[in-house]
C-alpha positions as a Markdown table, in Angstrom:
| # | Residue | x | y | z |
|---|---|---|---|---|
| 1 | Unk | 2.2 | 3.5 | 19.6 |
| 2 | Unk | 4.7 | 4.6 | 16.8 |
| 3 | Unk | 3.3 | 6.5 | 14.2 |
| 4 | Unk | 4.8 | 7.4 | 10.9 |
| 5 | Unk | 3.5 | 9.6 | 8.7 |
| 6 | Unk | 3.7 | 10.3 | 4.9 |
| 7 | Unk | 2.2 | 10.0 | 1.7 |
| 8 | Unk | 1.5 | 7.9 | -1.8 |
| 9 | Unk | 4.4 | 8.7 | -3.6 |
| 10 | Unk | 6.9 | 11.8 | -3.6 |
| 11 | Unk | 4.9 | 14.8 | -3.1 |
| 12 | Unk | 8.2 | 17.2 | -2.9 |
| 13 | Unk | 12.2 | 16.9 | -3.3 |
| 14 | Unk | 13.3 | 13.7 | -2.2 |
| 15 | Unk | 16.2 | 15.4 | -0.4 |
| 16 | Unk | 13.2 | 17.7 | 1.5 |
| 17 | Unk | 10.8 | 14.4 | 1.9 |
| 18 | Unk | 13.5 | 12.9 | 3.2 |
| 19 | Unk | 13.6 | 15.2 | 6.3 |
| 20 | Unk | 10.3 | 16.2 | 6.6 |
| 21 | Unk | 8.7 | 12.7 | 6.8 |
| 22 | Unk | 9.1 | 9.3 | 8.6 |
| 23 | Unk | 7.8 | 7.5 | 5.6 |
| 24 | Unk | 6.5 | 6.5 | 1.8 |
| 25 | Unk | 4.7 | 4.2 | -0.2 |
| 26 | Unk | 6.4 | 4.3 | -3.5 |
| 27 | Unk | 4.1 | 3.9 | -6.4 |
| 28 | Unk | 6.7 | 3.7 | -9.5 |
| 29 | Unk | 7.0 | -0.1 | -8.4 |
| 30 | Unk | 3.0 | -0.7 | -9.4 |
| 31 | Unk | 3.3 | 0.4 | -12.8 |
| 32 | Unk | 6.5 | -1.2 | -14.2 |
| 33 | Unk | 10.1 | -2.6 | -12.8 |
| 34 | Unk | 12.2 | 0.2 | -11.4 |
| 35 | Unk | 16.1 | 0.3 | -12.4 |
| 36 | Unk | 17.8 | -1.2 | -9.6 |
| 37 | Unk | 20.4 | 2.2 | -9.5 |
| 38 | Unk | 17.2 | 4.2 | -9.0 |
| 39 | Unk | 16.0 | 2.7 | -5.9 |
| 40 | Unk | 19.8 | 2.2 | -4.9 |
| 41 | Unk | 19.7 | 6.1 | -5.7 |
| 42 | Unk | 16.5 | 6.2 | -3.3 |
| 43 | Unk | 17.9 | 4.4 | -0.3 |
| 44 | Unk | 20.9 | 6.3 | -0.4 |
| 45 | Unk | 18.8 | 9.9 | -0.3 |
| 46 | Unk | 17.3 | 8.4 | 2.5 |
| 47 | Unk | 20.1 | 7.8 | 4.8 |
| 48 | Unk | 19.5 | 11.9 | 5.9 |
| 49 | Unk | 17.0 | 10.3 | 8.3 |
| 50 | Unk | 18.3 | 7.0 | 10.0 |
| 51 | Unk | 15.0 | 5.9 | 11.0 |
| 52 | Unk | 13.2 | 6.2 | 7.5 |
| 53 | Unk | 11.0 | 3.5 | 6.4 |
| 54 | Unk | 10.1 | 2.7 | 2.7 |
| 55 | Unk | 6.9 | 0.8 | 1.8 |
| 56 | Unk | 5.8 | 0.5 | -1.7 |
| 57 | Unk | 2.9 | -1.0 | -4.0 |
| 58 | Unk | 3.3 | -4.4 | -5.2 |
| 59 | Unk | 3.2 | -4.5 | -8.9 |
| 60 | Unk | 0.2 | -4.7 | -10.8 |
| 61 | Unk | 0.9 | -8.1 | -12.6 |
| 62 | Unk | -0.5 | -9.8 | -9.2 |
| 63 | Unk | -3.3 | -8.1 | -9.5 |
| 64 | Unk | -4.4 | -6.4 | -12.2 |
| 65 | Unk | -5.7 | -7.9 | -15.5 |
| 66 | Unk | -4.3 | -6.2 | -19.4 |
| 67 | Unk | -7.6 | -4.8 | -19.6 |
| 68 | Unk | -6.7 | -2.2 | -17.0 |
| 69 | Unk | -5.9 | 1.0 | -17.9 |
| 70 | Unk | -2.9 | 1.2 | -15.5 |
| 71 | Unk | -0.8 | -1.2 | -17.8 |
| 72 | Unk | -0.4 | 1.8 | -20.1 |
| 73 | Unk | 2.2 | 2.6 | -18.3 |
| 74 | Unk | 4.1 | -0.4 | -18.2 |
| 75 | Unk | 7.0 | -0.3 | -20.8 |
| 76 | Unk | 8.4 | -3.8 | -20.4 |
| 77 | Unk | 5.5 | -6.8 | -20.5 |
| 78 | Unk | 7.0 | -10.5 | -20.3 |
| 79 | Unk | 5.3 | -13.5 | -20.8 |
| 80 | Unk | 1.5 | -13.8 | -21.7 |
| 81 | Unk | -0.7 | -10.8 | -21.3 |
| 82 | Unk | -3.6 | -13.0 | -20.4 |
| 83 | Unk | -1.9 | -14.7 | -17.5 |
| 84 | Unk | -1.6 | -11.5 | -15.5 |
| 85 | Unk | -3.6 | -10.0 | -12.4 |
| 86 | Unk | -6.2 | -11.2 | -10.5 |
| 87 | Unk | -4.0 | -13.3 | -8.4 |
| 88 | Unk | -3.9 | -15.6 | -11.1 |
| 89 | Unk | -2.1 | -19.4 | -10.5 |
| 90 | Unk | 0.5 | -18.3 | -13.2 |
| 91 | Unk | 4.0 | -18.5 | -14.1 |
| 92 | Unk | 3.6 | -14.5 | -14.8 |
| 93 | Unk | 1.7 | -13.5 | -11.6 |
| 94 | Unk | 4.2 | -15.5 | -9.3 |
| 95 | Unk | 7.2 | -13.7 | -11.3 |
| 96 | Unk | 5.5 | -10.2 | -10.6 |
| 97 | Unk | 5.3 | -11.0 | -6.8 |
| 98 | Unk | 8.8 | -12.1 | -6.7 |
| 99 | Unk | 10.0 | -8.5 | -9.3 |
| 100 | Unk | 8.6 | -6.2 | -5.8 |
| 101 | Unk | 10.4 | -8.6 | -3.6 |
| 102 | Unk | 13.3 | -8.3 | -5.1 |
| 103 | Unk | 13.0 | -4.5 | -5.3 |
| 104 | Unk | 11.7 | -4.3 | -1.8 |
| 105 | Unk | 15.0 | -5.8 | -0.4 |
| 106 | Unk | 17.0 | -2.9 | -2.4 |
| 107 | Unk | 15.1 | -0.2 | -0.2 |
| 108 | Unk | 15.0 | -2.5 | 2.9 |
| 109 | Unk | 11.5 | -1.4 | 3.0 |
| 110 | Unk | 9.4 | -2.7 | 6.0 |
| 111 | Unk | 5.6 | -3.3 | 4.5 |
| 112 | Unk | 4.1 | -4.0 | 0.5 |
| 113 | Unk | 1.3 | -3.4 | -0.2 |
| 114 | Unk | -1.4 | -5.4 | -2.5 |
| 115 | Unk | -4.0 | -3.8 | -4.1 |
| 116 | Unk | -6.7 | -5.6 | -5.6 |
| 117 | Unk | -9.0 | -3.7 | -8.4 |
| 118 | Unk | -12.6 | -2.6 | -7.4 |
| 119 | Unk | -13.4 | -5.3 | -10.1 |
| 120 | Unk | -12.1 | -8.2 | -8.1 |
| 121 | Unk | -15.3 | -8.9 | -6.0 |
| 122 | Unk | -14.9 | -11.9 | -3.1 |
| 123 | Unk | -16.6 | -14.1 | -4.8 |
| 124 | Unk | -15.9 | -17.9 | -4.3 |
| 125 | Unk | -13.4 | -18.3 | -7.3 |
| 126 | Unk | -11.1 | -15.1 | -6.6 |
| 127 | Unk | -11.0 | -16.0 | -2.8 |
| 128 | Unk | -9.8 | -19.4 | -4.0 |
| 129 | Unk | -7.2 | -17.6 | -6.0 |
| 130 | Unk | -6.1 | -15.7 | -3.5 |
| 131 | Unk | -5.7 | -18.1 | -0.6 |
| 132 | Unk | -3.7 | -20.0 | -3.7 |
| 133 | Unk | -1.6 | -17.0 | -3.9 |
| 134 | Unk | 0.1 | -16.7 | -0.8 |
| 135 | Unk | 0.6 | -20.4 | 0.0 |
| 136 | Unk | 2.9 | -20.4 | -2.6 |
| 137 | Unk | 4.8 | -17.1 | -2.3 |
| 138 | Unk | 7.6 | -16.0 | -0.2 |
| 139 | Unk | 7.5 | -13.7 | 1.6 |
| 140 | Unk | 10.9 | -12.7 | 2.9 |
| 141 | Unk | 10.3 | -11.3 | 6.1 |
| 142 | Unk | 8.1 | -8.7 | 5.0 |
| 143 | Unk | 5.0 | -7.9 | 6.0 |
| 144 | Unk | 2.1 | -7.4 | 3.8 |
| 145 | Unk | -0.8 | -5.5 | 3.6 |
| 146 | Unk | -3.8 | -5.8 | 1.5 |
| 147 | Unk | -6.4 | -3.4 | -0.1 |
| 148 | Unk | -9.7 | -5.5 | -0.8 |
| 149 | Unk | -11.9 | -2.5 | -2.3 |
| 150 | Unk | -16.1 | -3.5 | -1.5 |
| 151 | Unk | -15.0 | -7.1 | -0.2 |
| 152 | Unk | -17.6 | -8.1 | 2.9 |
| 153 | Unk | -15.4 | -7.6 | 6.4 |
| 154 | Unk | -15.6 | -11.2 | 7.5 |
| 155 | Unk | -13.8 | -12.2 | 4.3 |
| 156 | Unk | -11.2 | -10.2 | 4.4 |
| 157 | Unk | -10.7 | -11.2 | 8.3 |
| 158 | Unk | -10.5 | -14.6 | 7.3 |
| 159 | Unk | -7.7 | -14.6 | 4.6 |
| 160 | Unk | -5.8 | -11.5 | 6.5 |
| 161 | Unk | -6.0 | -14.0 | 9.8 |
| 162 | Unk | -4.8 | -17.2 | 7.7 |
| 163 | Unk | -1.7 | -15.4 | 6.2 |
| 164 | Unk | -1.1 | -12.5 | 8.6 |
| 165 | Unk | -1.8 | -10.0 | 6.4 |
| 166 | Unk | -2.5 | -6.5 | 7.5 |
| 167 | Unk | -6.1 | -4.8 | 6.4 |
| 168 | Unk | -5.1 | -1.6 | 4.8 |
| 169 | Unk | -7.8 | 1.0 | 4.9 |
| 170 | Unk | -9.2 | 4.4 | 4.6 |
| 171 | Unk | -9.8 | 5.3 | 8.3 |
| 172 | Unk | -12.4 | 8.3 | 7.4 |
| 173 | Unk | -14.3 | 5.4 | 5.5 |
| 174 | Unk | -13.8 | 2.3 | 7.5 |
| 175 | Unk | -11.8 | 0.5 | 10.6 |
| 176 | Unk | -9.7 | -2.3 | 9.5 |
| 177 | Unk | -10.5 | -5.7 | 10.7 |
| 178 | Unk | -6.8 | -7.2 | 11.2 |
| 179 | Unk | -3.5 | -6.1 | 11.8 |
| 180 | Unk | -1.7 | -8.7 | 11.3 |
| 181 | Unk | 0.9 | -10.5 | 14.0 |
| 182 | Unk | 2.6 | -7.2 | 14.5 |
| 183 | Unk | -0.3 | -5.2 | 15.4 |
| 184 | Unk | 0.5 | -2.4 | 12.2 |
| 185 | Unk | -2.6 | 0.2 | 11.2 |
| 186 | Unk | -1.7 | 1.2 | 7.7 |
| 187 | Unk | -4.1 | 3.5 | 5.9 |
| 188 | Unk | -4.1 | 4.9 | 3.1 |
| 189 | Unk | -5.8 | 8.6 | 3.1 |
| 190 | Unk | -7.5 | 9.3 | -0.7 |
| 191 | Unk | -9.3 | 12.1 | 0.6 |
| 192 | Unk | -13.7 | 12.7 | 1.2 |
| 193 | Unk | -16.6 | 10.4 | -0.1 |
| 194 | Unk | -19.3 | 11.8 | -2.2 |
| 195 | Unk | -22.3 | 9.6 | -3.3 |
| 196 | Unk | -20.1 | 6.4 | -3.7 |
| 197 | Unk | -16.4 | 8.7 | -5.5 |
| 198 | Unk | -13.7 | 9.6 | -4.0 |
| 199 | Unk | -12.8 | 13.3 | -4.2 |
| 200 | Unk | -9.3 | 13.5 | -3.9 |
| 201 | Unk | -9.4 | 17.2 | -3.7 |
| 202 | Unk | -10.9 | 17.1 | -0.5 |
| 203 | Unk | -8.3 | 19.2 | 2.0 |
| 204 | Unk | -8.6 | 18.0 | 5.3 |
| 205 | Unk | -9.6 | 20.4 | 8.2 |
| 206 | Unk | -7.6 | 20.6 | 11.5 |
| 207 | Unk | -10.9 | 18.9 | 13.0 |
| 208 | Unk | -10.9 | 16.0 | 10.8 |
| 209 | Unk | -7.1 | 15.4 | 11.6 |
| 210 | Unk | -7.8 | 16.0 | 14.8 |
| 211 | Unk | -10.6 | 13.1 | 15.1 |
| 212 | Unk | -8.4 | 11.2 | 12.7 |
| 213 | Unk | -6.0 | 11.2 | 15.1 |
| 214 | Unk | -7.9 | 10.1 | 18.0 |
| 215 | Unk | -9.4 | 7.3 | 16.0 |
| 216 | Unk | -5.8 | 6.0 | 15.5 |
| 217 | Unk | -5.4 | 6.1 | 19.1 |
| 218 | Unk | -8.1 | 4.3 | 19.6 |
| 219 | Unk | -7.0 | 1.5 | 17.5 |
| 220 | Unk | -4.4 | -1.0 | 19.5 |
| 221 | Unk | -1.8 | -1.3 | 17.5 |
| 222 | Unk | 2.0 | -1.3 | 18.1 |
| 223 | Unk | 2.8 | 0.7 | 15.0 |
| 224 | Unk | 0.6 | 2.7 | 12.8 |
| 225 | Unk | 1.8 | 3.8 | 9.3 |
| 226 | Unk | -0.4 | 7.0 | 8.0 |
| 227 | Unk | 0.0 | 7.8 | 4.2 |
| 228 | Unk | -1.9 | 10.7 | 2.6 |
| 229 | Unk | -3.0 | 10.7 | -1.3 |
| 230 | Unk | -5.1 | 13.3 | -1.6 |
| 231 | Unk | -4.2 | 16.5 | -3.8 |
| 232 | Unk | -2.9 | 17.9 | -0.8 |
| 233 | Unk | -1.3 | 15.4 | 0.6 |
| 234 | Unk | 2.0 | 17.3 | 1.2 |
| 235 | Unk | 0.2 | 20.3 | 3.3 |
| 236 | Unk | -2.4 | 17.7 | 5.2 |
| 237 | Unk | 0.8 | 15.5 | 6.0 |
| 238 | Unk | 3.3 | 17.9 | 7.0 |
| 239 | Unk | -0.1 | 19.2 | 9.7 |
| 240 | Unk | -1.0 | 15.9 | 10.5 |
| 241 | Unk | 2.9 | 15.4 | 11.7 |
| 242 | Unk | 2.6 | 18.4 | 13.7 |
| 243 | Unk | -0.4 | 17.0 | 15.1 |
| 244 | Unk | 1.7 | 13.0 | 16.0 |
């Protein structure tokens, strides 16, 4: 199994992340269009390490209604604000999928990732909406992965099975249920779990990367990307490296 190992966004120079890591899941591309010289900028940087792969979170118009407090940080908003998120059968949701395709092919990056808000529950309707959803997109060649926060398993099996969709996960909380046609384990590391919250200050010991490691192993997969985004994601990343 390959494994490549970084974190949720920048966590040091680019020039430095560029050496020390395999990998990233850019985050600027989830709150509002990046400038098309920026991530030409990026990929550029990147070229220090010939086999770096970019990932990065599809924007928040697919999935994400106005209400949320995320779109604070969106300077730019097209269209109407009530069309947005919640994979919505709209002009505006299928123009937000097609805005991270278009700045996915800029970085060449190899996975997006969709996260749905702990608001959006699997309820008849929003599976409906989301089975909607990627009939009609394109994909590109990319492969996707999805974040269904307190979905039951069997759902999310079923629609990552029908679209070949990998099951992105926290592997300290749970194991995913598909990886998708070309056997990928992407997690997403936000740190421990205290009475239902997430503390991302938590600082993983050498034992828990340790069994975290194993657990991947355990896993059959061909690929497996591991992305830390927890406070210290830099210092558990750079150890967890060591450990792979």
């Amino acid at each position: 199994m390959k494994v490549l190992v970084g974190t949720c966004g920048f966590c040091e120079s680019m020039k430095k992340y560029f050496k020390d890591f395999d990998t990233i899941e850019i985050q600027q591309t989830f709150y509002d269009r990046v400038d098309e010289k920026r991530l030409e900028r990026w990929k550029e940087l990147s070229n220090v390490n010939e086999n770096f792969v970019f990932n990065l979170k599809a924007f928040q118009g697919i999935t994400h209604s106005f209400k949320s407090p995320t779109w604070k940080r969106c300077k730019e908003i097209k269209g109407k604000k009530e069309n947005y998120g919640e994979f919505k059968p709209t002009k505006e949701v299928l123009e937000s999928w097609n805005l991270t395709v278009e700045e996915a092919k800029i970085l060449n990056a190899r996975i997006i990732l969709i996260q749905a808000p702990a608001s959006f529950k699997d309820e008849k309707v929003n599976i409906e909406k989301v089975k909607k959803f990627f009939k009609k997109i394109e994909r590109d060649g990319f492969e996707i992965a999805v974040e269904f926060r307190g979905w039951n398993k069997e759902n999310i099996k079923k629609i990552c099975k029908e679209f070949n969709l990998i099951h992105c996960v926290d592997l300290f909380k749970e194991e995913p249920v598909c990886l998708g046609k070309s056997k990928i384990v992407y997690l997403r590391l936000h740190g421990s779990y205290e009475n239902g919250r997430i503390n991302y200050k938590h600082d993983y010991s050498k034992g828990e990367l340790k069994e975290l490691k194993r657990k991947i192993e355990e896993i059959k997969a061909k690929e497996a990307f591991i992305l830390f985004n927890n406070v210290f994601m830099l210092k558990n990343a750079l150890e967890f490296k060591k450990l792979v």
